[in-house]
N, CA, C and O of each residue as an XYZ file, in Angstrom:
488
protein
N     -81.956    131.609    101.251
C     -80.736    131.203    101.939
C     -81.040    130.210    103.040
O     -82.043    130.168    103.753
N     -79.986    129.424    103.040
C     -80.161    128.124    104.498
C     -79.308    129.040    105.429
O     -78.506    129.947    105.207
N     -79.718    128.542    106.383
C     -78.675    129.124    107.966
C     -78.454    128.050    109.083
O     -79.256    127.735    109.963
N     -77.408    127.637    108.901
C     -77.044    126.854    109.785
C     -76.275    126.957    111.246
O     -75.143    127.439    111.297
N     -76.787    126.594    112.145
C     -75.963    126.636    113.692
C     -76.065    125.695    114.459
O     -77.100    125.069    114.688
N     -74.875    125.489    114.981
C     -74.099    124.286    115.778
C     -74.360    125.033    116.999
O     -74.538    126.206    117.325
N     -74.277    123.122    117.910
C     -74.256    123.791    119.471
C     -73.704    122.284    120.134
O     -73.634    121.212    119.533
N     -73.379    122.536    121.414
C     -73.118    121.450    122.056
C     -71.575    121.210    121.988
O     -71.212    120.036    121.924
N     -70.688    122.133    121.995
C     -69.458    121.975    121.808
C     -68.503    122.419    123.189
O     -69.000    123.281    123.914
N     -67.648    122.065    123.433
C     -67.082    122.320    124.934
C     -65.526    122.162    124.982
O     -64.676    122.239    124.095
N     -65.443    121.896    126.429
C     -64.613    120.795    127.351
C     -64.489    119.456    127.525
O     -65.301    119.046    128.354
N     -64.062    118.939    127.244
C     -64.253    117.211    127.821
C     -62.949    116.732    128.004
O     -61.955    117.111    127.384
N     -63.010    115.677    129.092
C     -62.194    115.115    129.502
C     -62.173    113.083    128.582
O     -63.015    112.217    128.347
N     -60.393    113.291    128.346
C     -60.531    112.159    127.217
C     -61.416    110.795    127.559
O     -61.265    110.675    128.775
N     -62.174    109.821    127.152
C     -62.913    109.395    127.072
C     -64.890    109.180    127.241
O     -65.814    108.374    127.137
N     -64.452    110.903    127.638
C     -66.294    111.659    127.573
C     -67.055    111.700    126.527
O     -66.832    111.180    125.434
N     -67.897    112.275    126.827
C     -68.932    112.007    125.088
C     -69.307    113.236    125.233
O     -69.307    113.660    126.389
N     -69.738    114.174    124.116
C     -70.323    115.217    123.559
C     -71.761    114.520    122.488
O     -72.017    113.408    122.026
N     -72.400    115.825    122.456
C     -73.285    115.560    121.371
C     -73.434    117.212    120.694
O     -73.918    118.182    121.278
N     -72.933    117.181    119.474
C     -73.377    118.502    119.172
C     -74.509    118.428    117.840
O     -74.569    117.509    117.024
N     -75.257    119.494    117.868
C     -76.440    119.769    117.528
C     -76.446    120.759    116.356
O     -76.050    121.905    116.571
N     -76.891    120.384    115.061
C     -76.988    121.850    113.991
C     -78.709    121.587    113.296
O     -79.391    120.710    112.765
N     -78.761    122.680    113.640
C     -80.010    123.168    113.204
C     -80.223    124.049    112.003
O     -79.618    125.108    111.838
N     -81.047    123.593    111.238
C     -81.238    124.216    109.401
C     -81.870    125.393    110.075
O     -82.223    125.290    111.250
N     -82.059    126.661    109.313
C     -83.702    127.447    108.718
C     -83.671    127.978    108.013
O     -82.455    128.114    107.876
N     -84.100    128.506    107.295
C     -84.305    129.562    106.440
C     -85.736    129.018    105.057
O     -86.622    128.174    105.191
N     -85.440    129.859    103.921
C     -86.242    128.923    102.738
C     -85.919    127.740    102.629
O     -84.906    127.666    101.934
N     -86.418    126.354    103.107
C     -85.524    125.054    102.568
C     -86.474    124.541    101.571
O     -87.677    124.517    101.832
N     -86.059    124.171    100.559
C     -86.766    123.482    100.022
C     -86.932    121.657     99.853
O     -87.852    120.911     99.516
N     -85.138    121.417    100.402
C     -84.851    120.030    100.684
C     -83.507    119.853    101.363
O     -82.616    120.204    100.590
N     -83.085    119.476    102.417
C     -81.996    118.893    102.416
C     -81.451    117.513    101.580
O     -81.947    116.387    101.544
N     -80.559    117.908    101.101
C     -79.953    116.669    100.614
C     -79.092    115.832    101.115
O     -79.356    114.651    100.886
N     -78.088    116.053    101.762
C     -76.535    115.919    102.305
C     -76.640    116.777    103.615
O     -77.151    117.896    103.573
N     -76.152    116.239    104.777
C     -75.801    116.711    106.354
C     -75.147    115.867    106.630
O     -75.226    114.639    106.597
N     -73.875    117.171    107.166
C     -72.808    116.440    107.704
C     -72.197    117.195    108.690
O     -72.769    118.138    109.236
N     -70.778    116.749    109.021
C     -69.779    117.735    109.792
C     -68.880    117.149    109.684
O     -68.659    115.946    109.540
N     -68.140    118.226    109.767
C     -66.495    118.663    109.577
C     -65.680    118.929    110.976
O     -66.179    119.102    112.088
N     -64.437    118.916    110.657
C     -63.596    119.479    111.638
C     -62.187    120.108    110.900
O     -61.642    119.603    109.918
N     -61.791    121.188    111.533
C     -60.620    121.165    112.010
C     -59.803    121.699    112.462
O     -60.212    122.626    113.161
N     -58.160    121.545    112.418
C     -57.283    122.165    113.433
C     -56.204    123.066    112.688
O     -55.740    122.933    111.555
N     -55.951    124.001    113.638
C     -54.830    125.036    112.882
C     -53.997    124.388    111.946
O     -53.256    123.511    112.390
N     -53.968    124.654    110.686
C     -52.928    123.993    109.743
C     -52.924    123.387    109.437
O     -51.817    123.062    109.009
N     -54.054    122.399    109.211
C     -55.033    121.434    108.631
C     -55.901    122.344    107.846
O     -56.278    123.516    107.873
N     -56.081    121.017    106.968
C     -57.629    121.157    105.939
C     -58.543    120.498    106.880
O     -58.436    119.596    107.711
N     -59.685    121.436    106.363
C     -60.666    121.242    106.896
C     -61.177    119.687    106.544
O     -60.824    119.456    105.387
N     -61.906    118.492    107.135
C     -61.697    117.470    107.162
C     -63.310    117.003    107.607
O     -64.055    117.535    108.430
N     -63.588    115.545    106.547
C     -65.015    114.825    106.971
C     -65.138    114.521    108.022
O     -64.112    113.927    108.353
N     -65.832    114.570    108.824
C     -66.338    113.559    110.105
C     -67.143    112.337    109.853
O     -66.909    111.182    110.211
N     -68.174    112.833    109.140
C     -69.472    111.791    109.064
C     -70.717    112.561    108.347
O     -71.019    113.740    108.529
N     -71.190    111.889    107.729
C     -72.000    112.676    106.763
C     -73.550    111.260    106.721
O     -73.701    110.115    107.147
N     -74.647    112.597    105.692
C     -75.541    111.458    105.915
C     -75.999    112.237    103.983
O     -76.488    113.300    103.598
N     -75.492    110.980    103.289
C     -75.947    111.062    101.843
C     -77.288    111.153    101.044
O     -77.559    110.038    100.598
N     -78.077    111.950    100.760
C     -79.337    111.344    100.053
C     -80.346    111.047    101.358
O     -81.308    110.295    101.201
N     -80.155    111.495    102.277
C     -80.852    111.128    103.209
C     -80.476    109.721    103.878
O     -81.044    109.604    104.964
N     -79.710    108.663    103.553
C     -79.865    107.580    103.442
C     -78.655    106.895    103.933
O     -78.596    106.335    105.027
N     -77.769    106.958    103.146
C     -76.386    106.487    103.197
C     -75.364    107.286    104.392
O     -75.418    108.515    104.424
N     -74.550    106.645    105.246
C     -73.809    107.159    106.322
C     -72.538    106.935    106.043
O     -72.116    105.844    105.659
N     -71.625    108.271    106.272
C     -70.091    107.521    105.613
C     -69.513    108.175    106.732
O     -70.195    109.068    107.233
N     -68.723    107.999    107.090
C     -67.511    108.226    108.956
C     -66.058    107.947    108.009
O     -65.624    107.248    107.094
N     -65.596    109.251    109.139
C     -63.973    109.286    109.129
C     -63.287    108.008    109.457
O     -63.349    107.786    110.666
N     -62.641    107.076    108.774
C     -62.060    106.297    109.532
C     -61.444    106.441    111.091
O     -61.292    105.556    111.933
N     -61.261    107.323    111.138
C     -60.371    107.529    112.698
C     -61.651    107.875    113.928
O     -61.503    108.054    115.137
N     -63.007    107.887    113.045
C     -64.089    108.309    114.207
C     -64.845    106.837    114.119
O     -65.143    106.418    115.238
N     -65.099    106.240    113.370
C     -66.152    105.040    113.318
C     -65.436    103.940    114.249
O     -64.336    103.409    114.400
N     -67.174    103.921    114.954
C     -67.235    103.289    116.110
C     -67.862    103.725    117.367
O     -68.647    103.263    118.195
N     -66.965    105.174    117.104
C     -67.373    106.276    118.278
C     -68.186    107.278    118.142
O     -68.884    107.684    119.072
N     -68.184    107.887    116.737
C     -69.246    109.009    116.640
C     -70.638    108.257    115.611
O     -70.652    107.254    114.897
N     -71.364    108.953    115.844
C     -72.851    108.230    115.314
C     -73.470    109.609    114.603
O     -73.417    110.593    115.340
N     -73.965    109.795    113.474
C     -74.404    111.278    112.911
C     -75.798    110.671    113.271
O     -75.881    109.444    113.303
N     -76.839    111.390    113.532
C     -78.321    110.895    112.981
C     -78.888    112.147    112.606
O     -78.288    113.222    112.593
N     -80.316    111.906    112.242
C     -81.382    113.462    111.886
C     -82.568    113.334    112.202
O     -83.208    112.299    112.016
N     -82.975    114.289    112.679
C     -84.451    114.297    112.533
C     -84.969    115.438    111.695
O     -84.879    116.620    112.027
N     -85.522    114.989    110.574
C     -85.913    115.652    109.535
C     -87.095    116.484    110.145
O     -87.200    117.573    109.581
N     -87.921    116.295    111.040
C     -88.921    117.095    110.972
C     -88.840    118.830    111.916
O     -89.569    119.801    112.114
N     -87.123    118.239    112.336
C     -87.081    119.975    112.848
C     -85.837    120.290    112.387
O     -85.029    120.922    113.067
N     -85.510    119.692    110.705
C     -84.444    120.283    110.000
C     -83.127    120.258    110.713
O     -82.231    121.052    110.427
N     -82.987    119.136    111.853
C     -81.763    119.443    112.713
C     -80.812    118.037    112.760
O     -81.476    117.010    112.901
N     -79.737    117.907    112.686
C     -79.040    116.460    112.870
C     -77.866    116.833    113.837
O     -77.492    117.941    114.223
N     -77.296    115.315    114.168
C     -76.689    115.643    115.525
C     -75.270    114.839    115.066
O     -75.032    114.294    113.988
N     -74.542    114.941    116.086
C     -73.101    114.420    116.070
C     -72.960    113.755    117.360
O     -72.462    114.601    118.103
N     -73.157    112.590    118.055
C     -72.745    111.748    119.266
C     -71.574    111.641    119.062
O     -71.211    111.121    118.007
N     -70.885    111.975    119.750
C     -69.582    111.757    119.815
C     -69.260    110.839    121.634
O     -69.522    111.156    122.794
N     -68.659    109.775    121.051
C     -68.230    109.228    122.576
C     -66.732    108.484    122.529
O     -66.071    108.511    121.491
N     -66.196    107.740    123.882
C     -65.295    107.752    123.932
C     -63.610    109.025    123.048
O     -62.494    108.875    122.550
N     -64.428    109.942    123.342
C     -63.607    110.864    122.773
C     -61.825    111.364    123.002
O     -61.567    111.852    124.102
N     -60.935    111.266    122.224
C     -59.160    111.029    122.418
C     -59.086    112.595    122.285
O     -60.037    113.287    121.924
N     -57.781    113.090    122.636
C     -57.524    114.536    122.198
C     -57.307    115.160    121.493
O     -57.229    116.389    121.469
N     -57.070    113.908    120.295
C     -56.946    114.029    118.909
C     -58.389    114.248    118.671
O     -58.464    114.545    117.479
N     -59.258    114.254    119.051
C     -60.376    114.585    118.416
C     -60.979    116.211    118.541
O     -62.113    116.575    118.230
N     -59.682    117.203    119.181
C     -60.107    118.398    119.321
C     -59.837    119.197    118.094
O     -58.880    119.119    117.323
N     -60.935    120.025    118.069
C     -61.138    120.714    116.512
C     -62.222    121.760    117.100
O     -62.954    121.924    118.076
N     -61.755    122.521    115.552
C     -63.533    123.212    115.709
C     -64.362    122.437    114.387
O     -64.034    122.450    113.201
N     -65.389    121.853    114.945
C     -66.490    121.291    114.659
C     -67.442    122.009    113.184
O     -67.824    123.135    113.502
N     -67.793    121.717    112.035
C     -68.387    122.364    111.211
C     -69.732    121.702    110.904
O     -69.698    120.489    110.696
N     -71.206    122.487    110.831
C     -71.906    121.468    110.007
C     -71.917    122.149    108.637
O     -71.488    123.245    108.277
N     -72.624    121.029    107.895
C     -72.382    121.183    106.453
C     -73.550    120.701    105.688
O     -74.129    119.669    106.026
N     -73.826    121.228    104.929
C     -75.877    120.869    104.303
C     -75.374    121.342    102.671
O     -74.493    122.183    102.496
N     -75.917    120.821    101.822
C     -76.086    120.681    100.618
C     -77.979    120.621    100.327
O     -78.680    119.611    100.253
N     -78.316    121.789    100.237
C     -79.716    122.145    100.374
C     -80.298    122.701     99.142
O     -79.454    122.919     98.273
N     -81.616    123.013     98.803
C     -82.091    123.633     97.841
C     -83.433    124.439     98.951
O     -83.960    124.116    100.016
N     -83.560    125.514     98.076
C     -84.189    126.587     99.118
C     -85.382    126.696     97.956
O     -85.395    126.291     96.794
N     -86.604    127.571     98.925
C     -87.846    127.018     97.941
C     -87.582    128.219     96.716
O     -88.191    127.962     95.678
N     -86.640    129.683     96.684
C     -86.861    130.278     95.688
C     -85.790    129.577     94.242
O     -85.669    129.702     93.023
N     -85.454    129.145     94.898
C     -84.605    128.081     93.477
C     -84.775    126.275     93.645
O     -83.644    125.798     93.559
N     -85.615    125.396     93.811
C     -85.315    124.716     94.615
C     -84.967    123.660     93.195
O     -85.307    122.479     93.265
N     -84.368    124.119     92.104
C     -83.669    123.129     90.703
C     -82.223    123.506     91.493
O     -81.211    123.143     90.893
N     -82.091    123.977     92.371
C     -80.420    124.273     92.535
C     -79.512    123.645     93.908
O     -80.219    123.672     94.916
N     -78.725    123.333     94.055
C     -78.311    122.737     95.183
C     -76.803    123.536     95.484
O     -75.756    123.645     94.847
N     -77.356    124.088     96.973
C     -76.112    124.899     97.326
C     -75.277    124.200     98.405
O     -75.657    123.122     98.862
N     -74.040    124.845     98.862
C     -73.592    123.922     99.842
C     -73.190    125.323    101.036
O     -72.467    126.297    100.825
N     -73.918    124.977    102.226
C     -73.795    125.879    103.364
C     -73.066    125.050    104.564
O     -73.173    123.848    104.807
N     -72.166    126.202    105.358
C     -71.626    125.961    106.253
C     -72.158    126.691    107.572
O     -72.640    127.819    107.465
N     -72.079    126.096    108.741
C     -72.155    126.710    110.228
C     -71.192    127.491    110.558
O     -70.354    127.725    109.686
N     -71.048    128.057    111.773
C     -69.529    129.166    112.212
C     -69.119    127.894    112.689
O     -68.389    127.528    111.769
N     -69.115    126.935    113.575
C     -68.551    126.295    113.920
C     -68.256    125.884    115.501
O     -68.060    126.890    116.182
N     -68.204    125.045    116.002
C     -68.461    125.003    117.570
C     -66.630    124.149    117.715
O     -65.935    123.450    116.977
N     -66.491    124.790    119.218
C     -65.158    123.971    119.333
C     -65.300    123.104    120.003
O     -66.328    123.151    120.678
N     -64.296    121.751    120.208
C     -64.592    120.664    121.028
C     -63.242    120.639    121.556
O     -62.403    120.733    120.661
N     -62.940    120.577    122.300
C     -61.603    120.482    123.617
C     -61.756    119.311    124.368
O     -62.618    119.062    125.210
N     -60.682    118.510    123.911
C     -60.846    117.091    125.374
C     -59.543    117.230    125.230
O     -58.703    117.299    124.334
N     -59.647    117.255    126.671
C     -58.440    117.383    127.695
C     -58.449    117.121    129.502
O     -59.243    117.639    130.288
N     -57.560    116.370    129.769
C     -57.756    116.295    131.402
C     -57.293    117.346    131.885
O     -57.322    117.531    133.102
């Protein structure tokens, strides 16, 4: 199993920056896909920004510009910069991994975090 947990989620006041943080562990055998999600009561849950194949970066239209995903592969962890942040951007926050673990690693599962909230508000 992968286990994923988010951090770095809060308060902010509209045009502040956050950075939140998810960290892999468990058996990995590869990440494939890291990303995050959001969302709000009565909404579907919704892309933020993702990082494909290791390689390829795709953003919410309504975030590009402002949020930046990156990773550092060597402690299984990728991040979410989030800046100039609107109040529309409050949610609870998801990460999201499409992984293979070393006791199956022909298989690719898709794991979620609990989720961190982000609040901007004056």
């Amino acid at each position: 199993q992968v286990q994923l947990v988010e951090s770095g989620g809060g308060l902010v006041q509209p045009g502040g920056s956050l950075r939140l943080s998810c960290a892999a562990s468990g058996s990995i055998f590869s990440i494939y896909n890291m990303g995050w999600y959001r969302q709000v009561p009565g909404k579907q849950r919704e892309l933020v920004a993702a990082i494909i194949n290791g390689v390829f970066t795709n953003y919410a239209d309504s975030v590009k510009g402002r949020f930046t995903i990156s990773r550092d592969n060597a402690k299984n962890t990728w991040y979410l910069q989030m800046n100039s942040l609107k109040s529309e951007d409050t949610a609870v926050y998801y990460c999201n991994a499409v992984a293979a673990t070393d006791s199956n690693p022909y298989y690719r599962g898709e794991y979620w975090g609990q989720g961190t909230q982000v609040t901007v508000s004056s």
